[in-house]
C-alpha positions in Angstrom: 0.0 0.0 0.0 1.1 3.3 -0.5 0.8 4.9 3.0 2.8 7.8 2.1 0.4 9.0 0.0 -1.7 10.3 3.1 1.3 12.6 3.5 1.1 14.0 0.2 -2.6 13.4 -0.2 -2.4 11.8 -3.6 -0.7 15.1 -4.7 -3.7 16.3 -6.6 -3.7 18.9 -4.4 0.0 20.1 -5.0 -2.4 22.6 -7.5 -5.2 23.8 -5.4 -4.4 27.2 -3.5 -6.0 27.4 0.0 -6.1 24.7 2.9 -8.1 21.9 5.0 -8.4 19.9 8.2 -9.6 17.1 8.5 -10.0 14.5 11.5 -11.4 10.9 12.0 -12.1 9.4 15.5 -12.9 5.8 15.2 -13.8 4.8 18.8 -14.5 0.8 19.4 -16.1 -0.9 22.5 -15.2 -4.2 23.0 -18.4 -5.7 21.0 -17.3 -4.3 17.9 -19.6 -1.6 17.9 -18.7 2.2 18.4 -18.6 5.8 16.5 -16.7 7.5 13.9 -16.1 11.1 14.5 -15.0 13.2 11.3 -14.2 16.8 11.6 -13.7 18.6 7.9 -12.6 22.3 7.8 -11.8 24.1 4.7 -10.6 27.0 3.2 -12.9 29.2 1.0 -10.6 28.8 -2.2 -10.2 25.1 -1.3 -14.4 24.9 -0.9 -14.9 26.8 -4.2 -12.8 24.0 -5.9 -14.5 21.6 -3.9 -17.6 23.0 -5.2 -16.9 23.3 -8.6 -15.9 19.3 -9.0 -19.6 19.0 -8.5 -21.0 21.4 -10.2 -21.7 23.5 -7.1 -21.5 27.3 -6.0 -20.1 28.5 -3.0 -20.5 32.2 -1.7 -17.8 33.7 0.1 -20.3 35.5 2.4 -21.9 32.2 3.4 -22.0 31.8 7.2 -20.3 28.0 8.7 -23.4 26.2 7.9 -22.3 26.6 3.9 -20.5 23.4 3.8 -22.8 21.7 6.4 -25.1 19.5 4.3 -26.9 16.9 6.7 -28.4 15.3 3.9 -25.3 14.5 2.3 -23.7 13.6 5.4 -26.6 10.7 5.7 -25.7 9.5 2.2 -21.9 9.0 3.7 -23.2 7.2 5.9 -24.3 4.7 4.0 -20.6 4.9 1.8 -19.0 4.1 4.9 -21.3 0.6 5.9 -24.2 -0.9 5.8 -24.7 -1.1 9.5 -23.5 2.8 10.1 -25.9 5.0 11.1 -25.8 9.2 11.0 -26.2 10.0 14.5 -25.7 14.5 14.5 -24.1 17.5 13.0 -22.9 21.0 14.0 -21.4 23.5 11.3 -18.0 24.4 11.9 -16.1 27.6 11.7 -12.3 28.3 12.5 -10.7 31.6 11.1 -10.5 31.8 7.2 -12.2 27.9 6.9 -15.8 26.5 7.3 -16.7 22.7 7.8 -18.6 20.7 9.9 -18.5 18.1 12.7 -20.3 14.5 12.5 -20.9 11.4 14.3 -21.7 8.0 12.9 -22.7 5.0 15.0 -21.7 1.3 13.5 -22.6 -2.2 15.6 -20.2 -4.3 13.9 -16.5 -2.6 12.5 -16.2 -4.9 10.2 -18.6 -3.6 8.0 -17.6 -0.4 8.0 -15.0 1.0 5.3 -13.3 4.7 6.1 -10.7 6.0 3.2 -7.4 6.5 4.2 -6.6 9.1 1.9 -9.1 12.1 3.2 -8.6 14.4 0.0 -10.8 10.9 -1.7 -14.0 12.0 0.5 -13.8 16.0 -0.7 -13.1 15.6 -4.0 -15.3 14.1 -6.7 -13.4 10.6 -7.4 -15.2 7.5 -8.5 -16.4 4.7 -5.7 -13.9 2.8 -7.3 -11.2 4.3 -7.4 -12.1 5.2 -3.2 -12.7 1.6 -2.4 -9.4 1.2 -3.6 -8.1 3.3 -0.7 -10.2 2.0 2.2 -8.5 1.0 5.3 -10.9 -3.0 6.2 -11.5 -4.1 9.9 -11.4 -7.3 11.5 -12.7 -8.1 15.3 -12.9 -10.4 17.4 -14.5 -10.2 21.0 -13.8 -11.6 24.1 -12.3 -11.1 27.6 -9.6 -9.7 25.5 -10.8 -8.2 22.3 -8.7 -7.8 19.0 -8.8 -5.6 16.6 -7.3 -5.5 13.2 -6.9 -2.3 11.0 -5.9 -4.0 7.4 -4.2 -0.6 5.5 -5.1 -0.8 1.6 -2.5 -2.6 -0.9 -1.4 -0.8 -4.0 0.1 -3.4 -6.4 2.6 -0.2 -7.2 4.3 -0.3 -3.9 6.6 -3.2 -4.3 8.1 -1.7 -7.7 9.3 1.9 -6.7 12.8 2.3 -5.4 14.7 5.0 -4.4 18.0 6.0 -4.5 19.7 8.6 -1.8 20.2 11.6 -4.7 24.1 12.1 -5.5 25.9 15.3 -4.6 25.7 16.5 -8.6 22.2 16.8 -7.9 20.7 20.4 -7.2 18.6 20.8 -4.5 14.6 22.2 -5.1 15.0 25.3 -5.7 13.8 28.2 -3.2 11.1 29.4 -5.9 9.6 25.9 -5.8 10.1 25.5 -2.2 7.6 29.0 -1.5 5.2 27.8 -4.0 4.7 24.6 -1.9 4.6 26.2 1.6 1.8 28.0 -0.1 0.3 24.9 -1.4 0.3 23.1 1.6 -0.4 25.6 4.1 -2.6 25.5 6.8 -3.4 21.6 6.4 -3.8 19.2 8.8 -4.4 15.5 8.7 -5.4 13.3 11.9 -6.7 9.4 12.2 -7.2 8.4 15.6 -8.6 5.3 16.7 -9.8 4.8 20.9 -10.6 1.7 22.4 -13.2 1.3 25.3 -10.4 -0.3 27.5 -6.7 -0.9 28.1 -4.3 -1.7 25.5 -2.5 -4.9 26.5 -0.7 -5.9 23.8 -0.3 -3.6 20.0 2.3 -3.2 17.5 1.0 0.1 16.6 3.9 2.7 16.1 2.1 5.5 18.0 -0.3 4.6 21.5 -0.8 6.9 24.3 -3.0 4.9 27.0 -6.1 3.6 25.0 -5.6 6.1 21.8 -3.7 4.4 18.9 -2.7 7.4 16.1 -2.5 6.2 12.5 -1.6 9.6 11.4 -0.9 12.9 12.9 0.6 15.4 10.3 0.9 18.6 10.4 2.0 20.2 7.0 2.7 24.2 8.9 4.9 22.5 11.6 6.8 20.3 8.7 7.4 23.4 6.2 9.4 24.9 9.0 11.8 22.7 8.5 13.9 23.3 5.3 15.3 19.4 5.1 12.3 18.1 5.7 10.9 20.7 2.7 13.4 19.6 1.1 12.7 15.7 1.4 8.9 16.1 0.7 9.6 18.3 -2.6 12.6 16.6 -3.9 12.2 12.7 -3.5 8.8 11.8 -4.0 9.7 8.3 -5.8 11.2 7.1 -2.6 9.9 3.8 -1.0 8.1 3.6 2.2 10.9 2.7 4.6 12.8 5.5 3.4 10.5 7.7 3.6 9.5 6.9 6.9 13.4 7.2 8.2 13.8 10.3 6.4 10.6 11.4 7.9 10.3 10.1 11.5 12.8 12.6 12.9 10.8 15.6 12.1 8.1 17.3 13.9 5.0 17.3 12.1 5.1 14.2 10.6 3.2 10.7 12.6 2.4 8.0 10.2 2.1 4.6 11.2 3.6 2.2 8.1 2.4 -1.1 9.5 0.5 -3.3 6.6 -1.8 -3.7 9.2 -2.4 -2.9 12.7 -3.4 -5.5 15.4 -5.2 -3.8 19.2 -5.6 -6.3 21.8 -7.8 -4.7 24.6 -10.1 -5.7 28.0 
């Protein structure tokens, strides 16, 4: 799978101007059952966009509820599993960006799919092509309860390698390097998934308590950094472990590269 693509966010948008949040909270009891929390917050240049895949108009002057659309948020529901259900709403507002807040309830988390890639659910790509980035589930329940977070497989991944560049090799330029702190500005990208108990046993790179993090990046607090800039810009063929060495040192960045992800809890 190509995880590092939540980084870069399939780089389509390396070409939209203006910014967006978003953050899933997948929170499981130990029968399998729980809630999904997203949080979506977007820029008005990056709504207008948005809008414009779909054929839609956004007003500049519209108040938070412009991007708050409860009707499509119950269709999503349905996207994400037959056995999810569209609990509530609010409209969001934060600064410059407009978005909403929703919960979801599910009984079973194995039927449930949830993209991995969050620019998938804004923009207008085919079901297809997002079923090919859903992150699966598996559970089983009992004194101690597992769960499995199965990342999606991209047939691609095994046949990219990457070589360290040589010294004859310039670096990105400082032109390119402003255009992409502009690019990237402003977004943020958070998975988070809480059990209803203890942890005892997880390979999971990143836990605190009952809260496993599958991604945590924050592209303001990386472009501070002009290596990692210069990592992001300059070597986007490179493979996952490289990546993630390269990576992994810099504030900002929290990506867990596990194929899967295995949470044993009671």
């Amino acid at each position: 799978m190509k995880k590092f693509k939540i980084l870069m966010v399939g780089m389509l948008l390396l070409f939209l101007s203006g910014c967006f949040q978003v953050e899933y909270v997948i929170k499981v009891n130990k029968d399998g059952s729980g809630t999904i929390e997203k949080t979506v917050l977007l820029s008005q240049e990056l709504m207008q966009m948005s809008r414009n895949f779909s054929g839609g108009k956004f007003d500049k002057n519209n108040d938070e509820s412009a991007y708050h659309d409860i009707q499509e948020l119950k269709k999503e529901a349905v996207k994400i599993g037959e056995n999810v259900k569209y609990i509530s709403s609010k409209p969001m507002k934060s600064d410059d960006k407009v978005g909403y807040h929703v919960i979801y309830s599910f009984s079973d988390i194995t039927k449930t799919n949830i993209n991995e890639n969050p620019a998938g659910d804004m923009m207008d790509f085919s079901e297809k092509d997002k079923e090919k980035e859903n992150m699966h589930f598996k559970f089983q329940k009992g004194k101690t309860s597992e769960l499995t977070i199965i990342f999606p497989y991209d047939d691609d991944d095994e046949t990219t390698e990457y070589e360290e560049k040589n010294k004859d090799n310039s670096p990105v330029s400082s032109k390119d390097l402003k255009m992409i702190r502009g690019m990237y500005k402003g977004m943020k990208i958070s998975i988070k998934v809480i059990v209803d108990g203890k942890i005892v046993n997880t390979n999971a790179t990143y836990k605190n308590r009952n809260v496993v993090t599958l991604s945590d990046i924050d592209f303001d607090v990386i472009m501070e950094n002009e290596k990692a800039l210069q990592i992001l810009a300059g070597n986007e063929n490179a493979s996952e472990e490289v990546m993630k060495k390269s990576m992994q040192k810099f504030p900002g960045f929290k990506t867990d590269l596990n194929d899967k992800i295995v949470i044993k809890f009671k």
